[in-house]
N, C-alpha and C positions, 0 to 999 in steps of 0.2 A: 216292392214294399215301400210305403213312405214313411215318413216320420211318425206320424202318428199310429202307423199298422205297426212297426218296430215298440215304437214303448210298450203298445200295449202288449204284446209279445213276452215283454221285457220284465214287464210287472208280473202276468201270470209267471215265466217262470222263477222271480221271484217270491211269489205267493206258493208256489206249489214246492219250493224250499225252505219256506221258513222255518218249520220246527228243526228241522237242521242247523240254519242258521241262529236261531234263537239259543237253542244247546252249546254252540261255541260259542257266540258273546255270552252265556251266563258263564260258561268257562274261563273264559277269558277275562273276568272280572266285570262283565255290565251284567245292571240288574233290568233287565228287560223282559216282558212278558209277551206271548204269544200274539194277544189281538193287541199290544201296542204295538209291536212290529209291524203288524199286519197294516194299520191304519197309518201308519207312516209309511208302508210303502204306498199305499192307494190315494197320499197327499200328494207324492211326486208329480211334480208336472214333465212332460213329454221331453224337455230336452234335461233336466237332472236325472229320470234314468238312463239315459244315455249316456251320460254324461258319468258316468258311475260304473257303467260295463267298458268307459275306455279309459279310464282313469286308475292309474296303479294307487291302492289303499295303502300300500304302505309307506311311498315315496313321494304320490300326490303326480309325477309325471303321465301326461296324457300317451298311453299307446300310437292315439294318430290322432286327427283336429276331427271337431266336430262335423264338419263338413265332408269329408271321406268316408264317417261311418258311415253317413245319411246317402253318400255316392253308391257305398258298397251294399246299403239296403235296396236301394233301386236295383239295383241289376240282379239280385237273387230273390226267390221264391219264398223263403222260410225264414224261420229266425236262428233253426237250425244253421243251413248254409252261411248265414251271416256268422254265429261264431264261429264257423269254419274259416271263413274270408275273415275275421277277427285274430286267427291262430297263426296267419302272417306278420301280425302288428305288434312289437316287444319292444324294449328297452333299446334305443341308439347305446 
């Protein structure tokens, strides 16, 4: 899988969790709506969401360098397997 097959990957399964995710930021105190979410995630370009499934939200520390995720897409089939191969990569 290359870079550009992972984002998009990446995007659908964040589109196919929005309303989820939309529910906890309105809980969470942002006022955000459904198709503005949506349309921001479909501005992302290819290495931001990436850059977003390795990147800790709450501390801002990257799980691994951009370049390893992009390694670890190559050599698996899915986007599945990739957050597998993802569930390796934590906090030093």
């Amino acid at each position: 899988m290359n870079e550009r097959v992972l984002a998009q990957a990446l995007k659908r399964r964040q589109l196919q969790k929005s309303e989820e995710l939309v529910e906890f930021l309105n809980q969470s105190g942002d006022d955000v709506t459904l198709s503005d979410f949506r349309r921001r995630v479909e501005l992302l370009d290819d290495k931001d969401i990436i850059m977003s499934y390795i990147t800790c939200s709450s501390c801002g520390e990257m799980f691994c360098t951009y370049e390893d995720a992009l390694l670890a897409a190559e050599s698996i089939g899915s986007v599945e397997d990739w957050f597998d191969n993802m569930e390796n990569h934590h906090h030093r």
